[in-house]
N, C-alpha and C positions, 0 to 999 in steps of 0.2 A: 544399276545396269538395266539399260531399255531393251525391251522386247521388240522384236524389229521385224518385217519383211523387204527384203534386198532380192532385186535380182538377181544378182549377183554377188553374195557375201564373200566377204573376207573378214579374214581372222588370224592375228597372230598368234593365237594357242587355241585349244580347245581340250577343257577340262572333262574327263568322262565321270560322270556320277554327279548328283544337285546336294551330296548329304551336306555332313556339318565340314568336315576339311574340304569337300570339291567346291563348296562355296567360297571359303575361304581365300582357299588358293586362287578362284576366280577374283574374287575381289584383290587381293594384292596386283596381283596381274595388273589389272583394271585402272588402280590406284595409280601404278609406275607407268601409264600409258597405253596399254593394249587392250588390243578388239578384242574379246574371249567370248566364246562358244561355250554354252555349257550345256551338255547333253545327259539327259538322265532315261533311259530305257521306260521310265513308269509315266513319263511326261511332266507338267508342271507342277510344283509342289506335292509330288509323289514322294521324295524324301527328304523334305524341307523339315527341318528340326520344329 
């Protein structure tokens, strides 16, 4: 999943937390076709497994 700046983002979900399931769950998302957000409060690999 690419790290992007948009003017204007869109996104069909947005996963709150980066851990091991808000990853996850972003990848499936991602897999089945969706733009997903994933927002972690500590920033990038702040709570990356």
């Amino acid at each position: 999943m690419p790290l992007f700046n948009s003017p204007e983002p869109s996104f069909d979900a947005v996963v709150i937390g980066a851990g091991a399931l808000g990853l996850c769950a972003a990848a499936e998302l991602n897999r089945r076709g969706r733009r997903v957000a994933v927002i972690d409060p500590g920033g990038v690999n702040a709570s990356a497994v």
